[in-house]
C-alpha positions, 0 to 999 in steps of 0.5 A: 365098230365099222367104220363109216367107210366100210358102211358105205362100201357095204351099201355098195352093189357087189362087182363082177368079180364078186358075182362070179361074172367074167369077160366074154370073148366076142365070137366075131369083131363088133361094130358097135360098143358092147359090155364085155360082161354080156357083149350087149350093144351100149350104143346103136347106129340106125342105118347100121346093119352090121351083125349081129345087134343092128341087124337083129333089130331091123329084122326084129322090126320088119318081121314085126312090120310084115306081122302087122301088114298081114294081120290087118290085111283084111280091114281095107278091105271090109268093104269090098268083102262085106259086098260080095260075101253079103256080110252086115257091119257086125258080121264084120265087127265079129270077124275084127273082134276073132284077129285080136282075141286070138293073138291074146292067146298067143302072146301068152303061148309064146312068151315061154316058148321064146324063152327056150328056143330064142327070138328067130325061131319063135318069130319064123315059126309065127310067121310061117304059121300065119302064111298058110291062112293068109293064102287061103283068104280068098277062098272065104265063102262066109262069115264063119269062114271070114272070123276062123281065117282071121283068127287064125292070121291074128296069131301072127301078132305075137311076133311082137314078143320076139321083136321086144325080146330080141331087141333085149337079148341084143341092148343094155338096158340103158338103150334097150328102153329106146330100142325097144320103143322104136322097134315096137313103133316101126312095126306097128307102121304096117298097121298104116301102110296095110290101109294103102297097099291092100287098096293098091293091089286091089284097084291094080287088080279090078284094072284088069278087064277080066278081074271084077271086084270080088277077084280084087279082093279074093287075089290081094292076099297072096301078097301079104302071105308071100311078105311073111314067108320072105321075112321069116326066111330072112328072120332064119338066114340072117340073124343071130338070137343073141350076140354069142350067135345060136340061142341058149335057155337063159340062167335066171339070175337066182335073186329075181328067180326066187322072189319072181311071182306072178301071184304078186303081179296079179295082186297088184292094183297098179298093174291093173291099172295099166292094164286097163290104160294100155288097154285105151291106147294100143287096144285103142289104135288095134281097133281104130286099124280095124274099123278107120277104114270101113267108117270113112267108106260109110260116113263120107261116101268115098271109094275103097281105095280112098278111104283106105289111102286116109285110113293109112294115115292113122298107123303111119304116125307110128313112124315116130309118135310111140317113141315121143311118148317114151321120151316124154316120160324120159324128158319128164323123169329127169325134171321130176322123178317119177312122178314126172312120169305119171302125169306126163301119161296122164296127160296124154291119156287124157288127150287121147279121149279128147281127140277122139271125142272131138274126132268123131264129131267132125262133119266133114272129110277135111276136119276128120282127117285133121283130128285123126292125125292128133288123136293118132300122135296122142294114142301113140305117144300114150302107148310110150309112155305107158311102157316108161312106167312099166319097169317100176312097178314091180322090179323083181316081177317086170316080166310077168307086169309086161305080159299083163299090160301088153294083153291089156292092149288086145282084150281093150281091142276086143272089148271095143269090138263088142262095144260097137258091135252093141252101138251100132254108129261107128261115130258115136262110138268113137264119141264113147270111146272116148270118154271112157278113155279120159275118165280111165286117164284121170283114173292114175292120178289116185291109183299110179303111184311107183317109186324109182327104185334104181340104185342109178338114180338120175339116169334113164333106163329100161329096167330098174333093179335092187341095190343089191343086183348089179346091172350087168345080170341083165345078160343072164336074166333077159329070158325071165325078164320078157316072159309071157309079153 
């Protein structure tokens, strides 16, 4: 008979020694504590740009951040096109819905390709790529020329797999959660600070005596594609994919391999439940990017630039609300388990559909603006504690559940697109909008109920695993883990 002390050491995970792992040798002294197992950073220091963890993370955002200036370059400016081009609001609404469509596409695309060449050459080769149709943006004539360039430039929102997959080949999983957060935060800010540079360099423009309105904005753009180009250079020059320096095709850990499926990810009810409420959130705030600007111009009657300096206010808040949501779910999880986790997104679902219903029915300047930075830090914060829930779903799977959830995002902004297109009102579809996305909210009290299925339970962590998988393998299994974000 076994003894209760060899049951008990039988239940145990196995150790390093037993998997066959070994201790790595740093190819350079790091500033940061590391698991020498995988020599992933176990501590971060934001003001820190030391190779190669902290200065993969801050090249990881701000490639993200230029990314996302770029992407939505054109929505300040819709006005001023609009005028010009002759162009009726749905012109502009099918031109929204080409930047977000495309970047579905792409984030498909580039999940696999990441895999085998790493996270610095898929992000260079993304941003390069969207350069080029940026340069040329001022050389639209029409509506159709206006829908294939911004299609074209919406590629450039995949960069945000190599952003959350460099952020993971550089983090313990302990950390990599936050970092990720952050990240993914701080680079959805170009969203806000687009609105406010593009109306600047537009009215630096029309200031000149021999720039009218129509070389405003056909002039604007050079800026932006010269961004991606720097920040691509820089992505080459000056990061390392991995803390061993060079990216190599990662070995999938053999357990997760065998038993990976993305027939089990699509089979599952729950992913599509997070689907659908990422699809409220991030698709929600890709939407509210696109349209903020042009709705103040129409609603209130104020200037491009004004509307555009108010609009930036919506995607400035990503500076801390995306990573509020996460230590919400955090804060929540450790008071009550998982299901902490749960309600703590619904309720900022729910939220989020309140704000914006309250926001769309404001009849002044004042209160619009008001309601708009409420909804925004709850759109946000929903969109961090959506990604808090993530790694529970399926654990052998949360690569494949993390590409299904973070497309939801983009086919919510195109399914929104088509909604306005099919209402008309900007106002009263935000009102819509609104109500769908609380009924969608109420929607996980039913259908979300994950199990935390950590052998490390009472901690907080970006990832969950099988009793019988050692934690460390994260090191040789990030690759598969991010697959198809």
């Amino acid at each position: 008979m076994s003894t209760r002390a060899e049951e008990q050491k039988s239940d145990k995970a196995p150790s390093m020694a037993e998997l066959g792992l070994k201790k790595l040798t740093p190819p350079f002294e790091f500033s940061l504590d590391y698991d020498p197992y995988s020599l992933k950073a176990t501590e971060y220091k934001i003001c820190s740009c030391a190779r190669p963890h902290m200065r993969a993370f801050h090249l990881a955002w701000t490639s993200f951040l230029m990314a996302f200036i770029a992407w939505f370059s054109f929505a300040p400016l819709g006005p001023a096109i609009k005028k010009s081009l002759g162009l009726k609001k749905s012109d502009i609404l099918w031109a929204n819905i080409s930047s977000v469509l495309s970047t579905v596409f792409a984030r498909f695309a580039v999940g696999p390709i990441m895999d085998h060449v790493g996270p610095r050459l898929g992000q260079a080769f993304l941003l390069i790529f969207a350069a080029i149709p940026t340069y040329f943006a001022g050389l639209i004539q029409n509506v159709a020329g206006l829908c294939i360039i911004r299609g074209l430039v919406g590629v450039v929102g995949a960069t945000f797999v190599g952003c959350q997959f460099w952020c993971t080949l550089m983090f313990e999983k302990e950390i990599a959660g936050t970092m990720n957060a952050i990240a993914g935060g701080w680079g959805n800010l170009g969203g806000g600070l687009t609105q406010a540079i593009m109306v600047g360099i537009y009215a630096m423009n029309t200031s000149h005596p021999d720039c009218d309105e129509e070389c405003g904005w056909r002039n604007a753009f050079y800026i932006p594609a010269t961004c991606l180009l720097f920040a691509a250079m820089a992505v080459l020059m000056l990061g390392d994919d991995c803390p061993m320096g060079n990216y190599v095709p990662q070995v999938h850990h053999e357990e997760t391999e065998k038993k990976a499926s993305v027939a089990d990810v699509a089979s599952n009810f729950q992913v599509w439940v997070l689907v659908v409420q990422y699809a409220c959130c991030f698709g929600m705030e890709l939407h509210v990017n696109n349209t903020i600007a042009l709705y103040y111009f129409d609603r209130f009657g104020l200037t491009l630039t004004t509307a555009g300096l108010i609009a930036s206010l919506f995607g400035l808040m990503n500076l801390f609300a995306r990573a509020w949501g996460g230590m919400i779910s955090d804060w929540a999880y450790f008071r009550w388990g998982m299901t902490g986790r749960k309600y703590a997104h619904i309720l900022l679902t729910c939220g989020e559909g309140i704000m914006l219903v309250v926001f769309s029915r404001m009849p002044n300047l004042g209160a619009a603006i008001f309601m708009m930075i409420i909804f925004s830090l709850f759109v946000q914060s929903a969109e961090g504690s959506t990604f808090g829930i993530v790694p529970y779903v399926d654990p052998k799977n949360t690569g494949g559940v993390c590409g299904f959830v973070g497309a939801g995002g983009n086919i919510g902004a195109v399914a929104w697109g088509f909604l306005f297109l099919g209402i008309g009102n900007f106002a009263d579809g935000y009102m819509i909008l609104g109500f769908i996305v609380f009924a969608v909210g109420l929607l996980g009290i039913p259908t979300i109920w994950v199990k935390d299925t950590s052998h490390r339970k009472g901690s907080v962590t970006s990832m969950s695993f099988d009793k019988g998988m050692d934690t460390s393998l994260e090191g040789k299994g990030s690759a598969v883990e991010l697959k198809g974000v």
